[in-house]
N, C-alpha and C positions, 0 to 999 in steps of 0.2 A: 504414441508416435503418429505422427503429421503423415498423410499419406503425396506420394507424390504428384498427383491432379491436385489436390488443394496450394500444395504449396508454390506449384507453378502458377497457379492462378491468381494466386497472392503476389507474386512476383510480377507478372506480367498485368495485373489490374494497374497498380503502384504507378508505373510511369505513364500509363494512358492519365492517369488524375495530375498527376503533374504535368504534366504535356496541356493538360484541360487547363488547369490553373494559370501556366504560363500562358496562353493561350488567352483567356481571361484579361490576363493581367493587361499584357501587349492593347488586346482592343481596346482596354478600357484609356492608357496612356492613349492611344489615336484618337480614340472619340474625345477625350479631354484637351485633346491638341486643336484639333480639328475645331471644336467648341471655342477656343480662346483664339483661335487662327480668326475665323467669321465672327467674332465680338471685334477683334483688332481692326479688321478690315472695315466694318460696321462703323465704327468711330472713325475713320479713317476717309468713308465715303461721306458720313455727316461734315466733317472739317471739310471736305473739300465742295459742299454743297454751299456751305455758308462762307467760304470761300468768294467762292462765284458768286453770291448773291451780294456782297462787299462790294466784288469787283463793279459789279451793273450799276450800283449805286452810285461810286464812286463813279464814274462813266458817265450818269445821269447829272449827277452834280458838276464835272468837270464841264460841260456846257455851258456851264455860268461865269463870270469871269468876278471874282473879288474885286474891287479896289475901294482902297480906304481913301475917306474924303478927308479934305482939310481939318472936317471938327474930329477927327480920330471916328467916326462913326460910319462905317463900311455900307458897302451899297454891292446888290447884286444889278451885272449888267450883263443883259441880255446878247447873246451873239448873231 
């Protein structure tokens, strides 16, 4: 026969480990959220880097003025 200290202690260990585990579990869902939140973001500030750098380009070239000459062969003109 099982005395009654043991058996409560059995009883009351039980849901501290699952409390652990669930406990576990949860951070582990966060920190893997959290992980793919700042890779998203990561990519998200490179696109927007190269972006910008697109844009300056374009901006730098928009200074030039195309136009095509009589023999179909294009000329930059300076503004």
């Amino acid at each position: 026969m099982v005395g009654v200290g043991a058996l409560r202690a059995s009883t009351q260990a039980e849901p501290r480990s699952l409390y652990g585990e669930l406990r576990e579990h949860k951070t582990r869902e966060l920190v893997d959220s959290t992980r793919s939140e700042a890779q998203r973001l990561s990519r998200d500030n490179d696109q927007c880097k190269e972006n910008q750098a697109v844009s300056e380009a374009s901006k730098s070239v928009a200074k030039y003025n195309f136009r095509p000459s009589l023999k179909g062969h294009g000329r930059l003109l300076v503004r």
